[in-house]
N, C-alpha and C positions, 0 to 999 in steps of 0.2 A: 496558336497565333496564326493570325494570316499569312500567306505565300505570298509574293508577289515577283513581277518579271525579272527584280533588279535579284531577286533568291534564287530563281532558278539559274540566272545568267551566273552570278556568282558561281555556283556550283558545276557547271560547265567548264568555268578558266579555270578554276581548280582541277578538275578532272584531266584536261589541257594540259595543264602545269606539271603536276605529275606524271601522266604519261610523256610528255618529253623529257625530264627528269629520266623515267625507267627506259629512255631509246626506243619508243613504237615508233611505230612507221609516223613519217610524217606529214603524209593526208592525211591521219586520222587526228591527229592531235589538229589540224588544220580545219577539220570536219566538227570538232566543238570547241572550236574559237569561232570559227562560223558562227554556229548553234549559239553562245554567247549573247555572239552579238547581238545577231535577228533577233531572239527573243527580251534582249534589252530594249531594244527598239520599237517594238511590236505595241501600237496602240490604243491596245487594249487589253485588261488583265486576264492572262490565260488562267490562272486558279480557279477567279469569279468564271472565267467561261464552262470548264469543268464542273464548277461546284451548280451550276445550273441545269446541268446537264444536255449540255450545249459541245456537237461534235469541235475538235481543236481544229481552226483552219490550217490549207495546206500554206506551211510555212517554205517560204525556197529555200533549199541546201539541207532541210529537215526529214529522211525517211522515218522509217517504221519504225529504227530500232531508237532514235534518239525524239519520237514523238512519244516512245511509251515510257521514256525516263522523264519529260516531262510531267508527262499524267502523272506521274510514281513520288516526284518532288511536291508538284500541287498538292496533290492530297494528302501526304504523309510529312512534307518539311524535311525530306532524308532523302538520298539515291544509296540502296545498296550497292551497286558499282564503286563510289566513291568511299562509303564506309569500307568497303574490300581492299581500294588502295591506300586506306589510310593505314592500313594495317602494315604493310609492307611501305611505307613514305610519313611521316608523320606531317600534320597538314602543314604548318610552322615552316617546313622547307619550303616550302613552294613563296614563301616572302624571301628567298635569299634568290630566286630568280630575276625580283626588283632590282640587285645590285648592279651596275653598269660591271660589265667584265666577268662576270658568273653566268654563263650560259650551263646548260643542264649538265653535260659533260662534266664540267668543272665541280658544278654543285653536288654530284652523284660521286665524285674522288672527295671534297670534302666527306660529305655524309660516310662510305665508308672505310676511309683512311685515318679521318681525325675526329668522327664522329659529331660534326660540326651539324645541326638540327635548327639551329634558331640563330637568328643575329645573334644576338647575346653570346652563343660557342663560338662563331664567324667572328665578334669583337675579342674574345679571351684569343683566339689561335693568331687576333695576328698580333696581338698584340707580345705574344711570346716567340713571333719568329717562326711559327711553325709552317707555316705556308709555303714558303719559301723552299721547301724541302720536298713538297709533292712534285710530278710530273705533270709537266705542263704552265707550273709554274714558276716563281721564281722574285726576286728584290724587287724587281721593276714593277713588279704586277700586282707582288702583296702591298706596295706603297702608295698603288693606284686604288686597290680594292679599302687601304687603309682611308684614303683623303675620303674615298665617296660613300663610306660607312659610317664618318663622322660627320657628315651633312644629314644623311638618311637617317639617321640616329636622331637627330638634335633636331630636325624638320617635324611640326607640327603638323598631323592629319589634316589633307584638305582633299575638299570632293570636286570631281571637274564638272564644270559649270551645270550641262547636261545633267548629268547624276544628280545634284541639288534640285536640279530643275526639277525632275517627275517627283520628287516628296516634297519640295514649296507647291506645285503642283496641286499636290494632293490636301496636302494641308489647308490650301485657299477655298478649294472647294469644300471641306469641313467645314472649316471656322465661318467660311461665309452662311454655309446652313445653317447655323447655331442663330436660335430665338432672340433678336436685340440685336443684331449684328448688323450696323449699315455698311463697315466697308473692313474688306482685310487685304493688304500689301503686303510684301517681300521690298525689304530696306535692304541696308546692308552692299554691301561687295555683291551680293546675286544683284542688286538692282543697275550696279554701275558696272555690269557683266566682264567683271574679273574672270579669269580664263581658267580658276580653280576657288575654293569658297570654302573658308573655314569653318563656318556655322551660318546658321540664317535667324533673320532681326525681320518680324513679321509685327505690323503695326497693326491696331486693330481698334476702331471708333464704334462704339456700342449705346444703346438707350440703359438707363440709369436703372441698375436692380440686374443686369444681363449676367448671369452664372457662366461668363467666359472660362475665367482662370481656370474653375475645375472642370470644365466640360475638356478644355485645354489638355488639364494633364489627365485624363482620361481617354486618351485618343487610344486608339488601339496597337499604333507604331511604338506609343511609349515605352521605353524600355525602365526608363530612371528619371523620376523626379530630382531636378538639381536643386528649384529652390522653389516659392511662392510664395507671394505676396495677395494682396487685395484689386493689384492694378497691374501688376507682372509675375510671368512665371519664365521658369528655365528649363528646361527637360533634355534628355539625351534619346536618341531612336534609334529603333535595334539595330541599326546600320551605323551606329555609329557619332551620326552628325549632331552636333547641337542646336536645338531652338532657342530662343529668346522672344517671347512673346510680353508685348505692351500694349496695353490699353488707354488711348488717348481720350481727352474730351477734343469735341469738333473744332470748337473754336483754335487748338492748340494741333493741330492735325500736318498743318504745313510746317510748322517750325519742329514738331516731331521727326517727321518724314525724311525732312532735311539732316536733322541732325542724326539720326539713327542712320542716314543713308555714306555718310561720311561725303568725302575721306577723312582720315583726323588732320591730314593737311590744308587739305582744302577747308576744314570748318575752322583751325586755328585762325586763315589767313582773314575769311570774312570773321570774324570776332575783332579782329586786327580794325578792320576796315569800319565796325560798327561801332568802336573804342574814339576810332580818330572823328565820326560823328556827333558822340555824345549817347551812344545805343550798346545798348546789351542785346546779346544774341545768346539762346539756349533752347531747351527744348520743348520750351512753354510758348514762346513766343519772342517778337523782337520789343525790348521796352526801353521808351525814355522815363529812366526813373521809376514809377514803380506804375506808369499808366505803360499798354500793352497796346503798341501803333500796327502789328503787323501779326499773322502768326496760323491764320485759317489755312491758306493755301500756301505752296514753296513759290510763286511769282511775287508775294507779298513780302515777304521776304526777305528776296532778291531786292524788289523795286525799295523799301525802306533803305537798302543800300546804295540806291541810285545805280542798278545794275538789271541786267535784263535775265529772265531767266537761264541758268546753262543746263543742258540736260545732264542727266546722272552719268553717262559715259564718261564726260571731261572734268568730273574731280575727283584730278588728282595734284590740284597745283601743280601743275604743267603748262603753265602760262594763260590758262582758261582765263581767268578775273582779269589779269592785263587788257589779254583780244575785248570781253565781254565791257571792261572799263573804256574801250578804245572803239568800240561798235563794229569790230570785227569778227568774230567769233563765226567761226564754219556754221554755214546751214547743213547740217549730217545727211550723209545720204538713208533712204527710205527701204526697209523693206521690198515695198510696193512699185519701185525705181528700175530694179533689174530687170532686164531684157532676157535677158538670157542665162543660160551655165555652160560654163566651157572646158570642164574636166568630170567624164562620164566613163561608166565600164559596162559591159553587157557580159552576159554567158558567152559569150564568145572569149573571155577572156576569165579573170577569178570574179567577174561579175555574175547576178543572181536573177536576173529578170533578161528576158531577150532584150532587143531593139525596139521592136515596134513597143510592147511596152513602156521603156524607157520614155518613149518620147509623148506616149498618150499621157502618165504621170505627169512630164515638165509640162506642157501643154495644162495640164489641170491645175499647176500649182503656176500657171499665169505666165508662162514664159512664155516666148515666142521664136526663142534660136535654141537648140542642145546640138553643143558635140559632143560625137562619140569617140573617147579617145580610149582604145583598150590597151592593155599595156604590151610593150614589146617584146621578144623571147629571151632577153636576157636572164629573167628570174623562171625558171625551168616552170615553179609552183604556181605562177600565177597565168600558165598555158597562155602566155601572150600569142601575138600573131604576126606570121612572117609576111614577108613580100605578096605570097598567093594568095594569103588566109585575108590578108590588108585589104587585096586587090577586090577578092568577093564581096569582103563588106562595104566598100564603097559602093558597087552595083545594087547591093541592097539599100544603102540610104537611096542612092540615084531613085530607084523605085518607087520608096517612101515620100520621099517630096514631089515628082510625078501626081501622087493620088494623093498628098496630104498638105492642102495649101495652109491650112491652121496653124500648122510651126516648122521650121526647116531644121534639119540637120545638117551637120556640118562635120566632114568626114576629118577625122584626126588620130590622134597616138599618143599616149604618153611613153615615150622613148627613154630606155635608160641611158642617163650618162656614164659610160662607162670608165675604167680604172684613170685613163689617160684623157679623158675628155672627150672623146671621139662619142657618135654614137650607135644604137643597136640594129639602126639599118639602114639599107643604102641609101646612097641621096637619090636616088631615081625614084624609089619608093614614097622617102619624104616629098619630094617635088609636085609626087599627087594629089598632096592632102590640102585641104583648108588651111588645117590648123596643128602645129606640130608641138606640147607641151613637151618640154626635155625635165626630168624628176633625175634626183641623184636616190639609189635604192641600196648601196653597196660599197661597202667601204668609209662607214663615217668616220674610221679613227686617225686618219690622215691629218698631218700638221695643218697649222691654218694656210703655210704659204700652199703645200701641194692641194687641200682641196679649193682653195680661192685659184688657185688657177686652173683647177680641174676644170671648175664653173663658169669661169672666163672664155677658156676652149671653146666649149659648147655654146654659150652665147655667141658667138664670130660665126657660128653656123649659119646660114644665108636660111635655112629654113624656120628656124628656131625662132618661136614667137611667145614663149609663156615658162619661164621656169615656175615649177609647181615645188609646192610646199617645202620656201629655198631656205629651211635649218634643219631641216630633215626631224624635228623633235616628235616623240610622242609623251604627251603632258601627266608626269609620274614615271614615264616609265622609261623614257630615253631621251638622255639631256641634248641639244642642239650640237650639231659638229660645231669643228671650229674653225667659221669662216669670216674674211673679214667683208662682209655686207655693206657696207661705203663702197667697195670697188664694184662688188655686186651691181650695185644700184646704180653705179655710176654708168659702167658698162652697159646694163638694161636701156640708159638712156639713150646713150650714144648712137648704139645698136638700133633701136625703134622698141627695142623688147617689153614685155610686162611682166611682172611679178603677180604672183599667185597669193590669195589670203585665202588656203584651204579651209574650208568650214567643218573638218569634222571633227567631231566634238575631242577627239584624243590629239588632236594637233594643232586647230585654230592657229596656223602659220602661214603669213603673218603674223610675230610679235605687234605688238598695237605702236611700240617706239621704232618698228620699222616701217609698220603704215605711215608713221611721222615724216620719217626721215624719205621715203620714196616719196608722198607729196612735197614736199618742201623743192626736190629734185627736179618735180614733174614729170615721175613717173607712174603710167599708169597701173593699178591694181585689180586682179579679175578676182572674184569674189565667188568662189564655185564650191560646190556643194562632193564634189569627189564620189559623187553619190557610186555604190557600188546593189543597190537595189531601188526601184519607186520607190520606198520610204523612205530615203535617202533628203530629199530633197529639200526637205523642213528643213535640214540641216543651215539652210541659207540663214536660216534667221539666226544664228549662231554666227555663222561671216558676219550679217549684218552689225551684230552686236560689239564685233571686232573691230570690224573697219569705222565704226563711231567710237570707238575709243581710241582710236588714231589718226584721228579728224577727218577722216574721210570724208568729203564732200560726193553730190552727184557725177562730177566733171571731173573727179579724181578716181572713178572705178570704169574701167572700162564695159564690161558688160552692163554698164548703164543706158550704151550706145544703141542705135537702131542700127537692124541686119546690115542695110550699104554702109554707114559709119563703121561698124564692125569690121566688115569686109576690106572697108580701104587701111582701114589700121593694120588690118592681119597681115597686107601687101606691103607694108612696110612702112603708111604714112604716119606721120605726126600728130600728133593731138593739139589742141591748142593750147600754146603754154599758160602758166596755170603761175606768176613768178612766184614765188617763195609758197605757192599752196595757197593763195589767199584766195577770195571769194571774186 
C-alpha cells in the first residue's frame, strides 16, 4: 500500500505520545511533534519523492536522525523505533492521552497501577470507583475524567477540515482523470468548511458508459467497500474517513450539488419555501408537478425560489434565507482581500524559518504588511524573547524595510497573559512595538468568572491591540476554556481591541458564532495565519473559510485594511461602525 505524508506524520505523534507517556526529555518529544507536523504539511509526497529516487529536501526542525526515519516509513510502512516502543506501551494508550485531564503522568499510574491500556479499561475503572484511590487523584477528578469519557466515547470520528482536505484533494485529482469525467466536487460539510468533517459527499457528472463507480472503489486509498450501485458508491479509506460518491446527469447537477451540500436545516427550510410556491425541491431538480423549471446549476435554484444565490458557508439556517429574502445578505469577505498577517514566529522564537524568509514567503503569497510577533519567555519551550532579544529584532525588521519596499514588517509579540492578567513584559518593552498580540497559553482550567476577568486585565492594557486565539481550543484535542466571550467582545470594543480568527487548521478560533457575534458588535476581526514556518501561510485560506461562515464581510476583518488604515487602527482608532454588522 502506498505511504503517504499524513502516515509518516501519524507515526511521528505516536512516537511523541509515547515517549512523553515513558518521561523523555521534553525537546525530544517536542522534536517529533515538530517532525509531525512539517511533514503533514509538506507539499509534496515525500514517499513518491523517495520512490523516484529523488534526494528528501532539507526539511526545517528535521536532522539526520529523524530524515532517516522518514526514508525507513516511506519505503517499508513501519519505523522500527516505534515497533520497539510499542513493545514496552501498547499503541491504544496513546488515545487515553485525547482525554482532557490525563496528561502522560496520570496515564503512565493508570497503565501501571490499574493496568488501564484502552478507553474501554479507562470506562470499567471508573466506572467501579477505582481511580479515585490512585495518587494524584481523587472524586473530583475521576468525575471529571467520568463526564469527558462519556462524550469521547459516544462522539462520532471526524477529520479536521485540513486533513479531509489533502484526501478530497487527492481524490478530485483522480476522479477528475478518469475517461468520461466532466466535472468532480467535494459537497457535503467540506464544502460549507465546517471546522471538522465526518465523511465527504463528492459529486460527480460523467458522459454516458463512463466505468466511474468501479474505477471509484478501485482507488488505491480504498481500504473497504461499503456499498455500490450503478450511479453511487460508498467506500471507507485506510485513514479511516468515509466517501460517498454520486454520479449526476448534467441537467440535475445544481439541484444535486445543493442538496448533497446541506445543511439538512437549511434544505428542510428552502423545501418549506418551495411548498408554499407550489414547487418540489430534491435532488433532481426543482419541479412544478411533474415538469422540472430549475435544477442545471445551484443559482437556478435558488432564483426558482425567488432568492438569490447564498454561498455554502451560510447554510446553516442561521438567518441566511431571511437576509437573502430581505436582499441583505453579507457580501463574504475574499481570499484575495487580505492585506496582510498579523500573528507570525520566526527561529528566533519556537519558529522554523528566519525573518527575512518569513517575510519573502508573505510577500509571495500576496500580502503586503507581516508582523513578526515571537512569543514571549513565559513558556521556557518556546525560547521566547526578552526585552534585549525584542530589542535586536526590531533593529533587524528596521533594516528589512530600509531595503525591502515590496512588503513592511511590523515589529510585534505575542505576550502571554499571564496567571493574574498582567503581562510577560514590561510596558517599556511593549511601548516599542507596532503591534502587541496578548494569547492566554497557561492555565485554561480557571472558572469562567477568574479567566473572563483574567482576559479583561489584559485588554485595559494601553498597549494591547489583538487577543489571539481568545478559547484557547485545539479541535479534538482541547475543549475551549470557560470564558464568557460577550464581555470579551464587548470589552475588545470599548477598548479599540481586535480579536484574532487564528487560522491554523487545529484551532480555527474564532468560533464562526463568535465571528457573528463580534460583527454584529462591530468588532473587528484579524484573520492570521499563526504561521510558524513559510508554509504556514496557505493556512489563510482556512481563516478565510471561517470567517465566511460567520459572515464576515470585507469591512469586518481588519487586515483587510491598507498599511496607514492599519496603522491608525493599531493607535487606537476606530473603524467605521458597521451597525448591527450589515453591509
Amino acid at each position: 500500500m502506498p505511504v503517504h505524508n499524513a502516515d509518516i506524520a501519524a507515526a511521528f505523534s505516536e512516537i511523541a505520545d509515547l515517549l512523553e507517556i515513558q518521561g523523555a526529555n521534553a525537546f525530544r518529544v517536542r522534536a517529533y511533534r515538530n517532525a509531525a507536523r512539517t511533514v503533514n504539511e509538506y507539499g509534496r509526497d515525500l514517499a513518491s519523492l523517495i520512490g523516484h529516487g529523488e534526494a528528501l529536501p532539507k526539511l526545517p526542525g528535521i536532522g539526520v536522525d529523524l530524515t532517516a526515519k522518514i526514508e525507513e516509513i516511506a519505503r517499508t510502512g513501519h519505523s522500527a523505533f516505534l515497533d520497539g516502543l510499542h513493545k514496552s506501551w501498547p499503541p491504544a494508550v496513546t488515545a487515553l492521552l485525547r482525554i482532557p485531564g490525563l496528561g502522560p503522568k496520570r496515564v503512565r499510574i493508570l497503565y501501571e497501577n490499574l493496568q488501564v491500556r484502552t478507553l474501554a479499561d479507562l470506562d470499567a475503572a471508573v466506572r467501579g470507583g477505582r481511580l479515585r484511590q490512585l495518587p494524584g487523584f481523587g472524586p473530583r477528578t475521576e468525575e471529571n475524567i467520568r463526564r469527558v469519557l462519556a462524550a469521547h466515547l459516544t462522539k462520532a470520528e471526524r477529520f479536521s477540515l485540513a486533513v479531509a482536505g489533502d484526501y478530497a484533494q487527492a481524490l478530485i485529482i483522480y476522479l477528475g482523470a478518469l475517461p468520461g469525467v466532466e466535472r468532480a466536487i467535494v459537497a457535503g460539510s467540506f464544502r460549507r468548511r465546517r471546522e471538522t468533517v465526518g465523511d465527504l459527499d463528492i459529486l460527480v457528472t460523467a458522459s454516458a458508459g463512463a466505468s466511474i463507480i468501479e474505477r471509484f472503489a478501485a482507488y488505491d486509498e480504498v481500504k473497504e467497500v461499503l456499498s455500490r450501485g450503478t450511479t453511487r458508491a460508498s467506500v471507507r479509506l485506510r485513514c479511516g474517513l468515509q466517501v460517498d460518491l454520486r454520479v449526476v446527469a448534467q441537467e440535475s447537477y445544481g439541484a444535486a450539488l445543493h442538496y448533497f451540500t446541506g445543511s439538512k436545516a437549511h434544505s428542510i427550510a428552502l423545501r418549506r419555501l418551495a411548498q408554499a410556491r407550489g414547487l418540489k425541491i430534491n435532488e433532481y431538480g426543482v419541479f412544478r408537478g411533474r415538469v422540472r423549471v430549475a435544477g442545471e446549476t445551484e443559482e437556478s435554484v435558488y432564483a426558482a425560489l425567488g432568492l438569490p444565490y447564498i454561498p455554502p458557508e451560510l447554510r446553516e439556517n442561521r438567518g441566511e434565507i431571511e437576509a437573502a429574502r430581505a436582499g441583505v445578505l453579507p457580501r463574504l469577505v475574499e481570499r484575495a482581500e487580505l492585506r496582510g498577517d498579523l500573528h507570525s514566529h520566526t527561529m528566533a522564537s519556537d519558529g522554523h524559518d528566519s525573518l527575512e524568509d518569513m517575510a519573502r514567503a508573505a510577500h509571495t503569497q500576496g500580502l503586503s504588511y507581516l508582523a513578526i510577533t515571537d512569543h514571549s519567555p513565559y513558556l521556557a519551550v518556546t525560547h521566547g524573547l526578552d526585552p534585549r532579544r525584542l530589542a535586536k529584532q526590531g533593529a533587524a525588521i528596521d533594516a528589512w524595510n530600509a531595503a525591502h519596499p515590496e512588503i513592511t514588517l511590523l515589529k510585534g509579540i505575542e505576550v502571554d497573559i499571564l496567571e493574574d492578567g498582567s503581562l510577560d513584559l514590561p510596558d517599556a518593552a511593549l511601548r516599542s512595538l507596532d503591534i502587541v498580540v496578548a494569547a492566554v497559553h497557561s492555565h485554561f482550567n480557571f472558572s469562567r468568572a477568574r479567566q473572563t476577568e483574567r482576559i479583561l486585565r489584559a485588554l485595559d492594557h494601553p498597549s494591547v491591540r489583538i487577543l489571539a486565539h481568545p478559547t484557547g481550543r485545539l479541535i479534538g484535542a482541547r475543549e475551549p476554556y470557560d470564558v464568557d466571550m460577550a464581555r470579551i467582545i464587548r470589552k475588545a470594543r470599548e477598548r479599540g481591541c481586535h480579536l484574532e480568527l487564528n487560522a491554523q487548521p487545529d484551532r480555527l478560533d474564532l468560533a464562526d458564532v463568535y465571528c457573528q457575534m463580534a460583527r454584529s458588535e462591530g468588532v473587528l476581526v484579524s484573520i492570521d495565519s499563526d504561521a510558524h514556518a513559510t508554509r504556514d501561510f496557505r493556512h489563510l485560506d482556512l481563516g478565510i473559510g471561517q470567517a465566511r461562515r460567520g459572515w464576515l464581510e470585507p469591512r469586518n476583518v481588519l487586515n483587510t485594511r491598507n498599511l496607514s488604515e492599519l496603522k491608525a487602527l493599531l493607535r487606537g482608532g476606530r473603524a467605521e461602525p458597521v451597525p448591527g454588522g450589515a453591509r
